[in-house]
LONUTI-516574 format. One record per residue (C-alpha): y, x, z; residue in three letters. Coordinates in Angstrom, 2 decimals. Layout:
<atoms>
      yy      xx      zz vexvex
       Y       X       Z    Ala
...
</atoms>
This chain:
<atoms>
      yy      xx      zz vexvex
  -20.51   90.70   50.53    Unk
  -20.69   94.36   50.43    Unk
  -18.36   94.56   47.61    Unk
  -15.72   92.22   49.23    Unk
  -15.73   94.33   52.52    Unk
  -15.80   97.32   50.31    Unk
  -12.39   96.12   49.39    Unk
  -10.94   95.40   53.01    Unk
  -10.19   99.06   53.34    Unk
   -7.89   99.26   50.09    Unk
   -6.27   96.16   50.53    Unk
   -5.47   97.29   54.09    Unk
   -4.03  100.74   53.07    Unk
   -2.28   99.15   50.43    Unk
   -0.25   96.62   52.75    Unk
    0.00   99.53   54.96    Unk
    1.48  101.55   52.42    Unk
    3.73   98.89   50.82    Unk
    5.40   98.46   54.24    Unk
    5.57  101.86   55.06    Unk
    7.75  102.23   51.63    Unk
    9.54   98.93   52.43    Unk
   10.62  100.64   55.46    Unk
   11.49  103.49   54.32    Unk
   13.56  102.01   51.14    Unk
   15.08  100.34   53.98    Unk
   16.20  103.77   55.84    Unk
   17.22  105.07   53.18    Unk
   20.07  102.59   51.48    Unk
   22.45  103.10   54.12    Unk
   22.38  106.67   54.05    Unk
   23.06  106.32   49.97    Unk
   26.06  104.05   51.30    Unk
   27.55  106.65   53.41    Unk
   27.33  109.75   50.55    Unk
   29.12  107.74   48.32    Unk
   31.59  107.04   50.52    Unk
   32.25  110.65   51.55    Unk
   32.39  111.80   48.30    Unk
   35.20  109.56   47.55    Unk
   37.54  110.66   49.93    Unk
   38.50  114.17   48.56    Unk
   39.18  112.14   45.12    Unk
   41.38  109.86   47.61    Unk
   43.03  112.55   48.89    Unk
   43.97  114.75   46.06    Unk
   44.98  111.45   44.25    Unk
   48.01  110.80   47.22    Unk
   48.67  114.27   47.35    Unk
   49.39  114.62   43.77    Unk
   51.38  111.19   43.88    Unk
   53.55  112.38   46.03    Unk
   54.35  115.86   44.32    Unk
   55.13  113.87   41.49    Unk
   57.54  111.56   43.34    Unk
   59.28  114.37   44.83    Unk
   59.40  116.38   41.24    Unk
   60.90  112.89   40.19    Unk
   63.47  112.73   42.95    Unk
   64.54  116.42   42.15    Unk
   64.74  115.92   38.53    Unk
   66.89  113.05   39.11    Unk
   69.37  114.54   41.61    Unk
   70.00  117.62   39.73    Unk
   71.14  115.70   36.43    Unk
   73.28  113.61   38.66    Unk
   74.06  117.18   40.39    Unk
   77.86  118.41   39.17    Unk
   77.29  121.67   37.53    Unk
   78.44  124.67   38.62    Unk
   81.00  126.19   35.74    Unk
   80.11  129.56   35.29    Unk
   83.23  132.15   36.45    Unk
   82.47  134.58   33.41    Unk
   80.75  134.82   30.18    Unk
   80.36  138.08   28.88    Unk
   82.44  138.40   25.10    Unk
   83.56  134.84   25.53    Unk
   86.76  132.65   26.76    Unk
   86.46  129.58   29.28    Unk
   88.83  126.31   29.78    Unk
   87.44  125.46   33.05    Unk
   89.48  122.47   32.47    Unk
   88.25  121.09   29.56    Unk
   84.93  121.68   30.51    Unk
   84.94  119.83   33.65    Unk
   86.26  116.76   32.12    Unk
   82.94  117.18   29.24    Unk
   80.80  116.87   31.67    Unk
   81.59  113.31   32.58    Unk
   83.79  111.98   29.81    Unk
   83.07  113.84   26.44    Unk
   85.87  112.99   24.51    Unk
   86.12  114.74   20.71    Unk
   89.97  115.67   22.10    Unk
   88.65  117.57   25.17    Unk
   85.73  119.28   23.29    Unk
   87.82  120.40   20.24    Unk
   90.66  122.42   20.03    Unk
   93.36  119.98   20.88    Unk
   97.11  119.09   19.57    Unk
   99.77  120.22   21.81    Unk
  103.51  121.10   22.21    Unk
  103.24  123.96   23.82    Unk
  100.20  125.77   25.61    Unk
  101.11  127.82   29.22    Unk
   99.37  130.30   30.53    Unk
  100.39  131.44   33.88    Unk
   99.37  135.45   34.25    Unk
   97.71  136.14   37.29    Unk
   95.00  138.39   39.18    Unk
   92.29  138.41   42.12    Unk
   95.29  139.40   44.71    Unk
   97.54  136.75   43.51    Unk
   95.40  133.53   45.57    Unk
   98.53  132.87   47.55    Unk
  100.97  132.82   44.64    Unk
   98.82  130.42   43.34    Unk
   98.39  127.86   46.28    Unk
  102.35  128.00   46.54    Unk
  102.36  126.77   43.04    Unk
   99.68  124.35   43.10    Unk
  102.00  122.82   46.03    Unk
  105.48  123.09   44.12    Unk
  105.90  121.91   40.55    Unk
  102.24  122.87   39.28    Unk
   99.57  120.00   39.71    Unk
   97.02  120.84   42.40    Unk
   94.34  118.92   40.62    Unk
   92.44  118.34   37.20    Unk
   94.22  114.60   37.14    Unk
   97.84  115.60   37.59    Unk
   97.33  118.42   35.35    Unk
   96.20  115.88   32.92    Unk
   99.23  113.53   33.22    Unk
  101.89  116.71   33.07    Unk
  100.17  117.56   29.69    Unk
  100.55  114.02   28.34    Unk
  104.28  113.31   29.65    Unk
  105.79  116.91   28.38    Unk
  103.09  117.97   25.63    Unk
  102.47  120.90   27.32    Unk
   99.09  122.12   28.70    Unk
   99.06  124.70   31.69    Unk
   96.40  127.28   32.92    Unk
   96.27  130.19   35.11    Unk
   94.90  133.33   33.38    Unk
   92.34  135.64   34.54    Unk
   90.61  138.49   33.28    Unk
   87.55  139.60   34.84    Unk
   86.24  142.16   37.80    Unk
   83.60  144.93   38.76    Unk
   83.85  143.45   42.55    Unk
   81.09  140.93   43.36    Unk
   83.11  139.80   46.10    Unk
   86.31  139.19   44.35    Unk
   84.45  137.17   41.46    Unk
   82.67  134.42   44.45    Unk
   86.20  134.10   45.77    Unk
   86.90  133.04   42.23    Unk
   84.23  130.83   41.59    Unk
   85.28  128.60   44.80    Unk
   88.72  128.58   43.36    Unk
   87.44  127.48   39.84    Unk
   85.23  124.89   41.37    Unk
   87.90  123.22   43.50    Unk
   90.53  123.27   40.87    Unk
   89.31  123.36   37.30    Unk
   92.58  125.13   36.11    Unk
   91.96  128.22   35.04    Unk
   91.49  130.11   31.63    Unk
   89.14  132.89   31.75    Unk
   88.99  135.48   29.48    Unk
   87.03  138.38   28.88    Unk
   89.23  141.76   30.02    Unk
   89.54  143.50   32.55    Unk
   91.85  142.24   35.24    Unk
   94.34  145.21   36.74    Unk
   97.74  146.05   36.25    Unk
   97.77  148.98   34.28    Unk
   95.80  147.15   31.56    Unk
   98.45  144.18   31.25    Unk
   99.28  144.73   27.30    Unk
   95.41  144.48   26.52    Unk
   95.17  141.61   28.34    Unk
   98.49  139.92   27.18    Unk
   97.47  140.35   23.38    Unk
   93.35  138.78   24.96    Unk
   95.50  135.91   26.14    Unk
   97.02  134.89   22.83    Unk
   94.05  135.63   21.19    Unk
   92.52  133.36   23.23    Unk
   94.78  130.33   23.41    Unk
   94.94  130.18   20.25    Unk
   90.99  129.92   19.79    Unk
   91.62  127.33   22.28    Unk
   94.66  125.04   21.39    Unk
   96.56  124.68   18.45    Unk
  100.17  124.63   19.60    Unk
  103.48  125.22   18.34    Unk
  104.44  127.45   20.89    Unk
  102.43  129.49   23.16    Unk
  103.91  130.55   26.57    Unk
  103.50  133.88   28.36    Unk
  104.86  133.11   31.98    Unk
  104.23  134.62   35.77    Unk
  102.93  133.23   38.73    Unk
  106.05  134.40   41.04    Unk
  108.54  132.13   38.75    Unk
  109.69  128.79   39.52    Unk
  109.60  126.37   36.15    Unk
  110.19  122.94   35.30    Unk
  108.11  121.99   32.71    Unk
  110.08  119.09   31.23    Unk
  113.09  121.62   30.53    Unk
  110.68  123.91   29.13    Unk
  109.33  120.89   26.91    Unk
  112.77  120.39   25.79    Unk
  113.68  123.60   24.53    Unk
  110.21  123.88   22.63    Unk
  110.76  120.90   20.92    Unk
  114.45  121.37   19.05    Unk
  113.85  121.78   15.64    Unk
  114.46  125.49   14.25    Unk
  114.33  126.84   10.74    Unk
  112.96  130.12   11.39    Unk
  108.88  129.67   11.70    Unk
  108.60  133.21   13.08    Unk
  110.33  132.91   16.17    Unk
  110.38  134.89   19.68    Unk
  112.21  133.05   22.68    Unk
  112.89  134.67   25.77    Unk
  115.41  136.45   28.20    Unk
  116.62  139.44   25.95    Unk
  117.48  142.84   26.87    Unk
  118.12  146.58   25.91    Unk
  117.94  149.54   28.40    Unk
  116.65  153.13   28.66    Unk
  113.36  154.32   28.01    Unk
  112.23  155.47   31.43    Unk
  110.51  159.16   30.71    Unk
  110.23  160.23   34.23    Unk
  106.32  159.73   35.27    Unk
  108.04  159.29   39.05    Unk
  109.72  155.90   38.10    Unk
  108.60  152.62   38.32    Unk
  108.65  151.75   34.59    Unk
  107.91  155.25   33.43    Unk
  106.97  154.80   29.36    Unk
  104.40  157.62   28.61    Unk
  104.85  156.98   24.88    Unk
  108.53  157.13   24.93    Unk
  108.97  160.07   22.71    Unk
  108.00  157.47   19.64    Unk
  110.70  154.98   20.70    Unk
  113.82  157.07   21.67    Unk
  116.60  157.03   24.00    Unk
  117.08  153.09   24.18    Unk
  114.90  150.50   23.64    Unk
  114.88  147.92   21.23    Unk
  115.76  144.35   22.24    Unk
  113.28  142.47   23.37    Unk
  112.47  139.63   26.37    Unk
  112.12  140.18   29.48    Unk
  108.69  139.82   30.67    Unk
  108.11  137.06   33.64    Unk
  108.41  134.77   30.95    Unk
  108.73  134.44   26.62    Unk
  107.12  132.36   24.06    Unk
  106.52  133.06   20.42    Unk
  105.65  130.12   17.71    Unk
  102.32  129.46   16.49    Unk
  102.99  131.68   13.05    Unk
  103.50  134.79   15.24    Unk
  100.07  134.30   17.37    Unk
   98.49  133.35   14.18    Unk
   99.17  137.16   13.38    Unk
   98.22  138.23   16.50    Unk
   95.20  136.44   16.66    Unk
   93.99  138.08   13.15    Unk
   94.91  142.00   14.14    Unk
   92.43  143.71   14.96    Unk
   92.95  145.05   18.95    Unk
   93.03  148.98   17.58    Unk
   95.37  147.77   15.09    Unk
   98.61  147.25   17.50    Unk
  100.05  150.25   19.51    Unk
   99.78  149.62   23.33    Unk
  102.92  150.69   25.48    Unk
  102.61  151.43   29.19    Unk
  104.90  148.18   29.93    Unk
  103.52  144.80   28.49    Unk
  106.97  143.31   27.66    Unk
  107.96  146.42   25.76    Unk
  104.80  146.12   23.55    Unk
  105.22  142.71   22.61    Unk
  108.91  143.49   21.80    Unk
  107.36  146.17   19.29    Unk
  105.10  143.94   17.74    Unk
  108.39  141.55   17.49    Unk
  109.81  144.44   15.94    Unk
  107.59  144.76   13.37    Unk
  106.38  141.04   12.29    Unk
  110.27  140.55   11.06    Unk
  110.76  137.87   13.88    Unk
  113.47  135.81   14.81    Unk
  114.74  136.47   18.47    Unk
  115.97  133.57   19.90    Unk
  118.09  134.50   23.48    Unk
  118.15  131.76   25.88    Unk
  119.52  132.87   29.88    Unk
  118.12  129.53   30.95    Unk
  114.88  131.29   31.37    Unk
  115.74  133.59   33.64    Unk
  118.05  131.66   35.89    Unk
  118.85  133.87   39.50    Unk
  119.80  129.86   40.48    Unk
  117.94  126.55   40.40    Unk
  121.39  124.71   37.98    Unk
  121.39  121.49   35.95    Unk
  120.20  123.62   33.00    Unk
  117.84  126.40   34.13    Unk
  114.23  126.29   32.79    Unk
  112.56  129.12   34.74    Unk
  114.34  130.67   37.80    Unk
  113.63  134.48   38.96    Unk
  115.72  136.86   41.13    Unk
  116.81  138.86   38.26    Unk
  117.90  141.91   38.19    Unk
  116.20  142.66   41.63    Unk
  112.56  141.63   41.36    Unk
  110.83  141.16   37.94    Unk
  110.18  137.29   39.30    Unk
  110.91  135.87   42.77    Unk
  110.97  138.44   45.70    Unk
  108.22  137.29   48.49    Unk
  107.42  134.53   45.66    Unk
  104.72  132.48   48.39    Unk
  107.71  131.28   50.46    Unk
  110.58  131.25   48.01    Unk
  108.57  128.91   45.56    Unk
  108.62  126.45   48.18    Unk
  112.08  127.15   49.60    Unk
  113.40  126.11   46.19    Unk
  110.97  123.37   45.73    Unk
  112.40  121.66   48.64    Unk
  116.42  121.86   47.00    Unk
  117.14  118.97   44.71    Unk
  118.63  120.92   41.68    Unk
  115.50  122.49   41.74    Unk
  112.83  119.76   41.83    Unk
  114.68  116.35   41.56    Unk
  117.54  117.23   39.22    Unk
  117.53  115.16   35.85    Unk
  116.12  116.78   32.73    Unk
  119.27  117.02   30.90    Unk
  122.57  117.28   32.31    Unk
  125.02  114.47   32.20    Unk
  126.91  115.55   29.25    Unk
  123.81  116.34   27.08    Unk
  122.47  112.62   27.52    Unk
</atoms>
């Protein structure tokens, strides 16, 4: 008896400690509950907010491959078809990647000042767009560019970059674009097209002349016997020694009294054998002349060309015949060339008259 309530105690504080953890187990599992669940919702959060990043980086990726490129304006030391190049970007064709076959390459001279000449063109017999420059190539064999050298003035080279971006029909090369520097960048221009095409013939022409390129097609493609040949507008005259005149020749001392024949400037071409040459001389290697169509006449001079005269290229009239029409002997192209390449634009023999006169069909 003594023993059994000797136990009454224990068993008592044993119930009353077995509830008293009971309850307090019973306290404590929600509490467990909530921690966990607070400790999950950083991990939520950083997992959406890194989700999303990655969506975005996705989206970005995406639209700047789909993104048109911007072709750069200049590359220091090298030469540029923006043409070709914006037709690799979405059709890379082996013909528009390599240095392609042609009749005749064209590269129309011009310079930061010249915008207007251009836009006159580009709305007269020169395409105003990558497409119809690529259907003039394929129906005459000739490909056209304008030619640009390069400039110190920020300014002048964004204005350029629009251009380039909106038309894709420029060649750029690497000299430096001013007047006074016109025979180094005549000789960078062959040099260049002929890195760029092969051709039979390669064209030197203006922006201030009016052409029609299927004439010009014509006349490149008769068959001739001499492979060195120089085709142009030809002339003779006085060297100009007076540093007062317009086409004063500092180095005329070397060449005498008269000069030798050779074309007149808005416009000549010379057969792939004579770039060839030019394209291998080193550019300290050929003597530079103030005027540019005097120093290409020397180099004439020396290579043993053949000079082929042909008046059709320097027309003062649009006629059945003419090929490129200036207002020779008063301006060295057209005077005020923005409005008078669309003034004869708008005359029939100019624009709409057949290739080849009647009696030559």
């Amino acid at each position: 008896m003594p023993r059994a309530a000797s136990f009454l105690p224990l068993n008592s504080s044993s119930a009353t400690t077995a509830t008293t953890y009971s309850k307090a187990e019973k306290s404590k599992r929600p509490l467990l509950a909530t921690s966990t669940s607070n400790a999950r919702l950083p991990l939520l959060v950083f997992c959406f907010i890194s989700l999303t990043i990655g969506l975005a980086g996705t989206i970005f990726a995406v639209s700047a491959l789909r993104r048109p490129r911007p072709l750069p304006v200049f590359r220091c030391g090298r030469i540029h078809d923006t043409f070709r190049a914006f037709y690799s970007l979405s059709n890379p064709q082996p013909d528009l990647l390599d240095r392609p076959k042609v009749l005749g390459f064209v590269g129309i001279q011009t310079g930061f000042s010249s915008a207007n000449r251009r836009s006159a063109l580009r709305s007269t017999w020169f395409p105003s767009d990558p497409d119809g420059l690529l259907r003039l190539e394929q129906a005459t064999g000739l490909a056209f560019r304008f030619v640009i050298g390069r400039s110190e003035d920020v300014k002048k080279m964004a204005e350029l970059q629009k251009e380039v971006e909106k038309y894709r029909d420029f060649m750029l090369i690497d000299v430096r674009e001013e007047y006074l520097n016109l025979p180094h960048k005549t000789l960078a221009f062959f040099k260049a097209a002929f890195e760029l095409f092969d051709a039979d013939y390669y064209v030197k022409a203006d922006d201030d002349i009016y052409l029609r390129p299927d004439r010009l097609s014509t006349l490149l493609a008769k068959e001739r016997s001499h492979l060195l040949t120089y085709i142009g507008c030809m002339k003779k005259g006085p060297v100009i020694t007076d540093p007062k005149m317009k086409w004063y020749e500092k180095s005329g001392h070397l060449i005498g009294n008269e000069y030798f024949l050779h074309a007149y400037g808005p416009i000549y071409v010379l057969s792939k054998e004579v770039v060839a040459s030019l394209a291998a001389a080193r550019n300290n290697s050929l003597r530079m002349f103030n005027n540019e169509d005097v120093t290409i006449g020397s180099w004439m001079l020396a290579m043993n060309v053949h000079h082929e005269d042909n008046r059709a290229i320097c027309d003062p009239r649009c006629t059945p015949t003419s090929i490129a029409v200036w207002d020779i002997p008063k301006c060295s192209g057209l005077c005020n060339p923005t409005s008078r390449l669309k003034e004869l634009h708008k005359m029939g023999m100019c624009s709409k008259s057949p290739t080849l006169p009647p009696d030559d069909r």
